[in-house]
C-alpha positions in Angstrom: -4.5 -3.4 90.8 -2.6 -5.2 87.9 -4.8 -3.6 85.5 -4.0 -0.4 86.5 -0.3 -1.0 87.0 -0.3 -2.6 82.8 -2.4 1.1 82.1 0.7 2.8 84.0 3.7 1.0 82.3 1.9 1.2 78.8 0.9 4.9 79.3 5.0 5.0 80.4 6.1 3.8 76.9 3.6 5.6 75.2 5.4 8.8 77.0 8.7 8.0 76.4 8.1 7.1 72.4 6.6 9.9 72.4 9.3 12.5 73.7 11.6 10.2 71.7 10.2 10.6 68.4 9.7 14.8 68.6 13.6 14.7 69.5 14.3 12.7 66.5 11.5 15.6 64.4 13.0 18.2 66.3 16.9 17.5 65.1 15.9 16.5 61.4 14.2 19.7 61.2 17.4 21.5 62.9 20.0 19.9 61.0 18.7 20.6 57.2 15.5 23.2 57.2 16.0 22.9 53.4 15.1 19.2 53.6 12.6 19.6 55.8 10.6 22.5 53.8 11.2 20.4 50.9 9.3 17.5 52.6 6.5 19.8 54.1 6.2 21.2 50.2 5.7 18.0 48.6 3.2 16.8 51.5 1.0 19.5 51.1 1.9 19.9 46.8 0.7 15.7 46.6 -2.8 16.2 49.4 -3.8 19.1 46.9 -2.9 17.6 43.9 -4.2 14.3 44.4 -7.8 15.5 45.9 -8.1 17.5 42.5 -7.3 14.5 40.7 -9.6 12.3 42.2 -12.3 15.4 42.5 -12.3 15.7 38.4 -12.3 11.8 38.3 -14.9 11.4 40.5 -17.1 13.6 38.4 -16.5 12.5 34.9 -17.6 9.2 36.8 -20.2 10.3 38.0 -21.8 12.4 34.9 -22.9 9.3 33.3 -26.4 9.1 34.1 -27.5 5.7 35.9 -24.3 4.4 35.8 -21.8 6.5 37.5 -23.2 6.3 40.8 -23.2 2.1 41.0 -19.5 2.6 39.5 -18.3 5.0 42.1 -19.6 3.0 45.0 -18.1 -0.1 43.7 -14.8 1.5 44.0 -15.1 2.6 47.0 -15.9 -1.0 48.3 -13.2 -2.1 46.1 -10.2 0.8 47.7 -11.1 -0.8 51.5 -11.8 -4.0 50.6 -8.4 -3.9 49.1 -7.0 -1.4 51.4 -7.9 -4.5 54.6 -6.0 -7.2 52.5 -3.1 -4.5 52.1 -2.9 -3.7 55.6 -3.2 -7.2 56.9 -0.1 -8.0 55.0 1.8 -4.9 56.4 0.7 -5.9 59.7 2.3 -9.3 59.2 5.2 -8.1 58.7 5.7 -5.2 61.1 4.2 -7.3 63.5 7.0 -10.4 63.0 10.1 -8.1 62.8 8.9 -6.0 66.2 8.1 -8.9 68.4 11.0 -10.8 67.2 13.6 -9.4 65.6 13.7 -6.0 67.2 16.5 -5.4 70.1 13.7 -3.0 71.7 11.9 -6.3 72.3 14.4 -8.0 74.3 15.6 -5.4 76.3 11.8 -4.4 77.4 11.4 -8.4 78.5 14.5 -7.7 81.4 12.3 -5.0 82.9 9.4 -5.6 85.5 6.9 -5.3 83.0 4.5 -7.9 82.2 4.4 -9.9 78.2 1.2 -8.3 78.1 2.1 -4.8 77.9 5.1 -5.4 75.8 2.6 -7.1 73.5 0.1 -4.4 74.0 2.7 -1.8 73.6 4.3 -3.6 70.3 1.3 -4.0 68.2 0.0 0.0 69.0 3.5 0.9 67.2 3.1 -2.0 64.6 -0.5 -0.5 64.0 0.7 3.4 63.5 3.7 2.4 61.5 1.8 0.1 58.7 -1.1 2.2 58.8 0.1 5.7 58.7 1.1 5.9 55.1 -2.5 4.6 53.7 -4.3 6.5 55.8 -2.7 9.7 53.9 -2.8 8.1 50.8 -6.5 7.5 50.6 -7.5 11.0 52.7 -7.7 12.9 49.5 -10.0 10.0 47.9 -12.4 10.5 50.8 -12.4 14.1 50.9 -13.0 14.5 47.3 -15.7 11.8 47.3 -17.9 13.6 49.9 -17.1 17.3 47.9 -18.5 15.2 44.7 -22.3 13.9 46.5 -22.1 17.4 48.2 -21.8 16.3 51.9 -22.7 17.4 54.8 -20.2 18.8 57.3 -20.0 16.0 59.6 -19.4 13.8 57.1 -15.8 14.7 57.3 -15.7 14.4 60.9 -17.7 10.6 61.1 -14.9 9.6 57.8 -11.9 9.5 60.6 -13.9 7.5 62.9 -14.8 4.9 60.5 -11.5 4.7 59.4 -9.9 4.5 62.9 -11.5 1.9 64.0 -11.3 -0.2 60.6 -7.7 0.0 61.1 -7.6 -1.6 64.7 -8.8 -4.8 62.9 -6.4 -5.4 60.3 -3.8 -4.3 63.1 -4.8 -6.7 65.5 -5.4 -10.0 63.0 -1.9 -9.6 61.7 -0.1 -9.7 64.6 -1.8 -12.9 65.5 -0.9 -14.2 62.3 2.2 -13.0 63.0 2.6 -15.1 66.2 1.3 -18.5 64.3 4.3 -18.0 61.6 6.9 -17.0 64.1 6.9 -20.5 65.3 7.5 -22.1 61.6 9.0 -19.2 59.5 12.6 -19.7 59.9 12.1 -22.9 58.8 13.5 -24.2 55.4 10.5 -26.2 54.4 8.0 -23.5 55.6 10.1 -20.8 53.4 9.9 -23.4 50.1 6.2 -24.3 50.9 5.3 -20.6 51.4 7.0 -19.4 47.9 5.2 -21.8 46.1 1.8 -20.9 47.7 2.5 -17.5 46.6 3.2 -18.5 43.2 0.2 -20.2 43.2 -1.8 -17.1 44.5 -0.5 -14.5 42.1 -1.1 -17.4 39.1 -4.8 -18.1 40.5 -5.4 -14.0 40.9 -3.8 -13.5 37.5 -6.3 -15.8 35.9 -9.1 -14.9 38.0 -8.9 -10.7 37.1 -9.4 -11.4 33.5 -11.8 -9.3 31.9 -14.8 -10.0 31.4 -15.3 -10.2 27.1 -17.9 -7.3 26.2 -19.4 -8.6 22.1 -21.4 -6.4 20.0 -24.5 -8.6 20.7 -24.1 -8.3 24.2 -24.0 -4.2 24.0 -27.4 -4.4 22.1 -29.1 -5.4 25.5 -29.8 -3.6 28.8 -26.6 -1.4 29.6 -26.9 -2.7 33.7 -26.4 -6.3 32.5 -23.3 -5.1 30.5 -22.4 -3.7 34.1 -22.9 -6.4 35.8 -20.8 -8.7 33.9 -18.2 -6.6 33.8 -18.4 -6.2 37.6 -18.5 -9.5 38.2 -14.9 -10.1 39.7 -15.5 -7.4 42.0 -18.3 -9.4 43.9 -15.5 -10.1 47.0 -15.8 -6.8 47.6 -19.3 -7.0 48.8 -19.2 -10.0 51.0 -20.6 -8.8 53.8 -18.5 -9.9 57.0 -15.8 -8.4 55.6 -14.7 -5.1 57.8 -14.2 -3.1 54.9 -17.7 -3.7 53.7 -19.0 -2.6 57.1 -16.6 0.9 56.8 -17.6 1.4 52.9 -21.5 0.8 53.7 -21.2 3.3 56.8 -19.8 6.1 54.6 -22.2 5.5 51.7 -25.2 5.4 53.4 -24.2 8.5 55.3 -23.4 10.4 52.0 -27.3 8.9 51.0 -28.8 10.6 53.8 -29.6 7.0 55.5 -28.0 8.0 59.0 -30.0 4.9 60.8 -28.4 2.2 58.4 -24.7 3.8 58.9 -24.9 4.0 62.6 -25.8 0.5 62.6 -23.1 -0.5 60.8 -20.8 1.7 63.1 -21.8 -0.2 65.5 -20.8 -3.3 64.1 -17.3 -2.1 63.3 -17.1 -0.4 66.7 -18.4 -3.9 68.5 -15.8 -6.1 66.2 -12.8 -4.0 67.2 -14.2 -3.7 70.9 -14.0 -7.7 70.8 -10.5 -8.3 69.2 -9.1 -5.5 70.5 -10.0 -6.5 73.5 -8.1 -10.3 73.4 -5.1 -8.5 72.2 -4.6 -6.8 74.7 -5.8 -8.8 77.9 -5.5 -12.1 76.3 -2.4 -12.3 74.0 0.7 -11.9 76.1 1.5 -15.4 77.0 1.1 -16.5 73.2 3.3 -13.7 72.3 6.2 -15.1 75.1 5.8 -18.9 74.0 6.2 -17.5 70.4 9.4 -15.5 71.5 10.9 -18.3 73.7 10.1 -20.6 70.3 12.2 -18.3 67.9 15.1 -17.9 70.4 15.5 -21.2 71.1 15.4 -22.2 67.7 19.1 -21.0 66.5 21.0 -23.4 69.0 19.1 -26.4 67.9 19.7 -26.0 64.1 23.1 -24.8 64.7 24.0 -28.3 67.1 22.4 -30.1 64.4 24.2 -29.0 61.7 27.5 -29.6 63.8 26.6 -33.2 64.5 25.8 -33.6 60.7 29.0 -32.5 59.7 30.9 -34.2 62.1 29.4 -37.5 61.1 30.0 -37.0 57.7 33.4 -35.8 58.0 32.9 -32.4 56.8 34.6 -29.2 57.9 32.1 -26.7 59.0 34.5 -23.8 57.9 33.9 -26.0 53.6 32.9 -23.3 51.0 28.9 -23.6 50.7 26.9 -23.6 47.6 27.0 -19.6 47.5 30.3 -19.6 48.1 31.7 -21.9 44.9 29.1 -19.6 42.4 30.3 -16.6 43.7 33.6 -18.0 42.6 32.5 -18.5 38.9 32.7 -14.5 38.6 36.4 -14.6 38.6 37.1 -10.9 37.2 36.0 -9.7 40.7 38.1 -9.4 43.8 37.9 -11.8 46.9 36.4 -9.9 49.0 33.9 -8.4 47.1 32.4 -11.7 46.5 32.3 -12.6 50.0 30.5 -9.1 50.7 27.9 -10.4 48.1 27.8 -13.5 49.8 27.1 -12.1 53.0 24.7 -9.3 51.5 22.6 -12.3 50.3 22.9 -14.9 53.1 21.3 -11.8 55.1 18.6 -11.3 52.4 17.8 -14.7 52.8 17.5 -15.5 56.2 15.2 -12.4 56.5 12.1 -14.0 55.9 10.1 -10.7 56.1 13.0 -9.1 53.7 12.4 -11.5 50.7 8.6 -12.2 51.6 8.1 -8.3 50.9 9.8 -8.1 47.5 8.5 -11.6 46.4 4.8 -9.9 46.7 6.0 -7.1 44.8 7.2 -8.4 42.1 4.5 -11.1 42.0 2.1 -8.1 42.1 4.1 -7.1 39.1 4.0 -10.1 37.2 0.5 -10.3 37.8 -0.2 -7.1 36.2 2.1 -7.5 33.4 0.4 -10.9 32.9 -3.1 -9.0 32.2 -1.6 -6.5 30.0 -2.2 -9.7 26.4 -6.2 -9.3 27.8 -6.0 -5.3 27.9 -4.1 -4.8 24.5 -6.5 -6.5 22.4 -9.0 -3.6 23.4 -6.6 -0.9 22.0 -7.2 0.6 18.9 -6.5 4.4 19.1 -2.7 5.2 18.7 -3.0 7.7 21.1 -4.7 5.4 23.9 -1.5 2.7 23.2 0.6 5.5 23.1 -0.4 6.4 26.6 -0.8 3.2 28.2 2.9 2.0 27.3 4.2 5.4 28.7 1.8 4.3 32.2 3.1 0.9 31.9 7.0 2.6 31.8 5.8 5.1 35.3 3.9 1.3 36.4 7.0 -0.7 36.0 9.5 2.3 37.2 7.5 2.8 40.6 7.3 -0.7 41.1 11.6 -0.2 41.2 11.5 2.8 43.4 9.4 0.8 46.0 12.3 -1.9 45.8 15.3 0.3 46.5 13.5 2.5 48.9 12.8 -0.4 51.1 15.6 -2.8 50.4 18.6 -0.8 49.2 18.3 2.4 51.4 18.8 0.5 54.6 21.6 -1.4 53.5 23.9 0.7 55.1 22.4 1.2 58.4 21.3 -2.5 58.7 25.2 -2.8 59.5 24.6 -1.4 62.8 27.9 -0.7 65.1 29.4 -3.2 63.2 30.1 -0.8 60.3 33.9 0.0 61.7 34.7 -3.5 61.1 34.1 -2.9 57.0 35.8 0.4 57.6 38.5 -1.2 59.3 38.7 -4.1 56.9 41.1 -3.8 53.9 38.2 -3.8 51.0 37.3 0.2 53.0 33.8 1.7 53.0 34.2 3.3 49.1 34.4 -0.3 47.6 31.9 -1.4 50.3 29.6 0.9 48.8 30.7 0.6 45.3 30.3 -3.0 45.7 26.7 -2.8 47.1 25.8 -0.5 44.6 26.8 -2.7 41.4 25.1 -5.7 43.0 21.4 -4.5 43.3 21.6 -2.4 40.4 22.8 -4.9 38.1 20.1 -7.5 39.5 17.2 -4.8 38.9 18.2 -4.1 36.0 17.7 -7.9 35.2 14.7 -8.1 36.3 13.2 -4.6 35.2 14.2 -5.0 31.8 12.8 -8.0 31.6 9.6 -7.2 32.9 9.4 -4.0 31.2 10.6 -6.0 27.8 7.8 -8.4 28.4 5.2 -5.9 28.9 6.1 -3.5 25.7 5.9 -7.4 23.8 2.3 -7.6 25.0 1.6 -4.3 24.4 2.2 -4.7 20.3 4.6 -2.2 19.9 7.4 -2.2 17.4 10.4 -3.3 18.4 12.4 0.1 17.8 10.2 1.3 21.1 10.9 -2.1 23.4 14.7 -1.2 22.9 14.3 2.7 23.6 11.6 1.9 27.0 13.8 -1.3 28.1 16.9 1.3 28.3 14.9 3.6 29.8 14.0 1.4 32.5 17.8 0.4 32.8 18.8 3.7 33.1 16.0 4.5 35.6 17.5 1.7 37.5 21.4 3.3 37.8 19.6 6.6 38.8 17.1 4.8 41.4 19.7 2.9 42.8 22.4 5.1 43.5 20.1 7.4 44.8 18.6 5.2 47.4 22.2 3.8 48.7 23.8 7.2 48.6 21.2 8.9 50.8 20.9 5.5 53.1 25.2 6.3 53.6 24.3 10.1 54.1 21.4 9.4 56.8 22.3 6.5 58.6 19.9 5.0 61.4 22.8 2.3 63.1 20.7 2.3 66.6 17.8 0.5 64.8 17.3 -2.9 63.6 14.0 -3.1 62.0 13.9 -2.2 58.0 10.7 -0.6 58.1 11.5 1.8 60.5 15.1 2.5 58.9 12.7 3.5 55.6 10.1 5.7 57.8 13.0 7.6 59.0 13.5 10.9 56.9 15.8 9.8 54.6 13.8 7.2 53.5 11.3 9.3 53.3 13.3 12.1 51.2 14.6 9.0 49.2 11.1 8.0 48.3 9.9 11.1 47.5 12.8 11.9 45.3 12.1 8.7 43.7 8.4 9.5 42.8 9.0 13.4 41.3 12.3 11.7 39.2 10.1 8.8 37.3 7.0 11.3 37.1 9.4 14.4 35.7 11.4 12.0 33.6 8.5 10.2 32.1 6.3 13.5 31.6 9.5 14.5 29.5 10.3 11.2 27.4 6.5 11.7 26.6 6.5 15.1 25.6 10.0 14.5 23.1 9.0 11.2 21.5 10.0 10.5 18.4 7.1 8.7 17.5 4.3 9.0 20.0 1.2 11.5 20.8 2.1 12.8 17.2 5.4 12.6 16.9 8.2 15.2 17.3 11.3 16.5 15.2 14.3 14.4 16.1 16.6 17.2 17.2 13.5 17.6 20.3 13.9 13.8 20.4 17.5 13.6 20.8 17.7 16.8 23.5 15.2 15.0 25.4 17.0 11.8 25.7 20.4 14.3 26.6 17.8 15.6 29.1 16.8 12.2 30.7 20.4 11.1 30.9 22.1 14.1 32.3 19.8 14.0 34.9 19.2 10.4 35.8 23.3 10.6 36.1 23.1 13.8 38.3 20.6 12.5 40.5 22.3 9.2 41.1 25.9 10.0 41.2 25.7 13.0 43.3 23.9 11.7 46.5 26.2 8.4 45.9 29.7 10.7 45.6 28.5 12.5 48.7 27.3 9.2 50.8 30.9 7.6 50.0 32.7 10.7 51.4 29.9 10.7 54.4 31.2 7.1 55.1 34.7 7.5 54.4 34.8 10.0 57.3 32.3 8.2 59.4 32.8 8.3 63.4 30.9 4.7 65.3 
């Protein structure tokens, strides 16, 4: 009887998501059919686009006799070996901010429902929220890999099943994981400890993906050994109790015509997620309540201990803290600016899942700019170091549009109700904005630049070009920016607490989307008018490009900014 009554409540929240989200489709669609083509267009434009990318790919791969097959079906053990990892991670973190940072959470524990079924219910969402956007990602890989071996119709139909259940697992592991740090990660000493183990990860990974050093004596012998060699820091990929090996075997041994081999490693995806899937949601519920009852109680003891520290030492608790006294060394600006600042990075901070996120990314950054001295050394064409500094400028400018999409768009709405205090408040919602704006665009442009400097160094190109692509990039970052907090002001999500909702909403979506046709338009156009690369071009082309990039980097990010301050200005709570 209980099982059926926890099969009743779950298939109630199911239900009532459910009406909930087509509601939410239903009015976006209603309220700006523009927008909502738009989105549809670009959808459909990217699923074409991308499977005819990865389709000619796939066969220039694969026309190398002997060789293209082992190198196709090293990648595709590489794209879900790495695809897990990625989705583990995401996990982690939708996991931690929907069992215990997420109102939803709370309210759904006053009910008579069981922990179970809130846990149950909580990782299903987690699982469709971190999994979603990969899944459509990698769709037109898969599709174009079985048009390239010629596959069979239900190829395409034994793809989804593969893939569904490979998903469960990653979704299942990180909310666990997410219950083992919810007990430690608002800790100080956890949060110190944890940065430096990242550091240390992204340094060992770093050094670990250098490539492998092909001589002139070693091409002389068998071509497979080259292979091999160069293959070697793939081998991860291929340990075999990893759940993406047991996905990527299934699909290539079904392309191969060995049917008997991929159903048996069906089977041993289907009987994994049967297992774990099965203690998640039977199992898991008390763990996830002594986790929750661990977080809450956790603010009242640091706060009584920080009062009784004070008092013994004779300090006011109301004393100016160490953010406070260095906002105070930037004297030009106003009061109350500084304190938004403050606040804006007090917030940052005690987000663990906030600056966990964009400490991977930019590691993952740093890691990649870091292999760029091993890569450059290989370049001797013009036209090949041409290219790759023009991919490292789309590299380096995506990298940004990740960060604002998922950190500055929510800014607003991460105010919540509380957003007619700042109107209320005498620094108003224009300067509110202003302020916000002028704060993460002048700290990624810091760090952008830099990077982007860094990587044109280890590229070898002249210095003329470092200037022209490290103002690009800063430029990029104005447009990026403004664009992201103007549209987070003109769609607003106040009702919801959780980040990576806010950003799956469809302003974050249209911000992201936006994001990735500016930097692909604007690159494709600082490529075609360069002064000096693929050829070179006259400098009247060279200087109406640059008028090109700039009027419209402007006009991108002033416009939705000008409009979300008037949005605000007139706001009703």
């Amino acid at each position: 009887m209980d099982d059926l009554k926890h099969i009743s409540h779950w298939r109630l929240l199911f239900k009532v998501n459910q009406i909930q989200n087509w509601r939410r489709l239903k009015l976006a669609v209603l309220s700006s059919r523009l927008h909502a083509f738009l989105m549809g267009l670009f959808v459909v434009g990217y699923a074409w686009l991308a499977f005819e990318l990865f389709r000619k790919g796939l066969q220039f791969t694969s026309s190398f006799p002997g060789l293209g097959p082992v190198l196709i079906e090293r990648m595709i053990f590489l794209l879900f070996a790495f695809l897990f990892f990625l989705l583990l991670l995401s996990n982690v973190i939708i996991n931690f901010t929907n069992l215990f940072r997420n109102r939803e959470t709370h309210f759904l524990l006053t009910l008579p429902v069981s922990h179970q079924v809130i846990y149950r219910w909580k990782i299903f969402e987690s699982g469709v929220l971190a999994s979603w956007a990969f899944l459509f990602l990698i769709a037109p890989l898969v599709i174009a890999y079985g048009k390239t071996y010629n596959a069979s119709w239900n190829f395409y139909f034994v793809t989804p099943v593969f893939v569904g259940l490979f998903v469960v697992l990653p979704g299942v592991f990180g909310s666990w994981v997410a219950l083992f740090l919810a007990r430690w990660l608002d800790r100080l000493a956890f949060q110190v400890a944890a940065m430096f183990v990242v550091i240390l990860v992204i340094v060992f990974i770093s050094s670990w993906l250098q490539p492998e050093v092909v001589t002139d004596e070693m091409l002389e012998t068998r071509v497979l050994d080259v292979v091999d060699r160069l293959l070697a820091r793939t081998q991860f990929s291929l340990f075999p109790f990893l759940p993406s090996y047991w996905v990527s075997s299934g699909l290539t041994q079904w392309i191969e015509g060995a049917v008997m081999g991929a159903f048996f490693f069906g089977l041993v995806l289907l009987s994994h997620t049967l297992f774990f899937g099965y203690l998640a949601a039977t199992r898991s519920g008390g763990f996830f309540f002594s986790s929750l009852s661990a977080v809450n109680s956790r603010g009242r003891k640091a706060s009584l201990w920080s009062f009784l520290h004070n008092k013994k030492s004779g300090r006011s608790a109301f004393e100016p803290k160490f953010l406070d006294r260095l906002a105070k060394l930037f004297w030009w600006s106003k009061s109350d600016s500084r304190a938004l600042i403050v606040k804006d990075t007090l917030t940052f901070w005690r987000d663990t899942t906030q600056w966990g996120q964009s400490l991977v990314l930019l590691g993952l950054l740093v890691a990649y700019i870091m292999n760029l001295r091993y890569f450059s050394h290989r370049l001797t064409s013009d036209f090949w170091i041409d290219l790759t500094s023009y991919l490292n400028l789309g590299a380096c400018a995506l990298n940004l549009a990740t960060l604002t999409t998922r950190f500055v768009f929510p800014q607003i709405s991460l105010e919540g109700k509380r957003i007619w205090i700042i109107g209320m408040a005498p620094l108003g919602m224009r300067r509110t904005l202003m302020t916000k704006f002028l704060f993460s665009t002048v700290v990624s442009m810091i760090v952008t630049m830099a990077l982007v400097g860094a990587s044109c160094m280890m590229l070898s190109v002249t210095v003329g070009r470092i200037i022209y692509f490290t103002v690009a990039i800063g430029v990029m970052s104005f447009t990026l920016n403004a664009l992201a907090l103007g549209l987070g002001a003109l769609y607003p999500n106040f009702r919801e607490e959780n980040p990576s909702k806010i950003v799956s909403g469809f302003g974050g979506t249209l911000c992201l989307v936006l994001s990735f046709l500016y930097i692909v338009g604007m690159v494709s156009l600082m490529a075609v008018t360069s002064f000096w690369a693929f050829g070179g071009s006259s400098s009247l082309v060279f200087g109406i490009g640059c008028l090109v990039f700039l009027f419209v980097s402007f006009f991108l990010g002033w416009m939705p900014l000008r409009k979300g301050i008037r949005r605000m200005t007139t706001l009703e709570v």
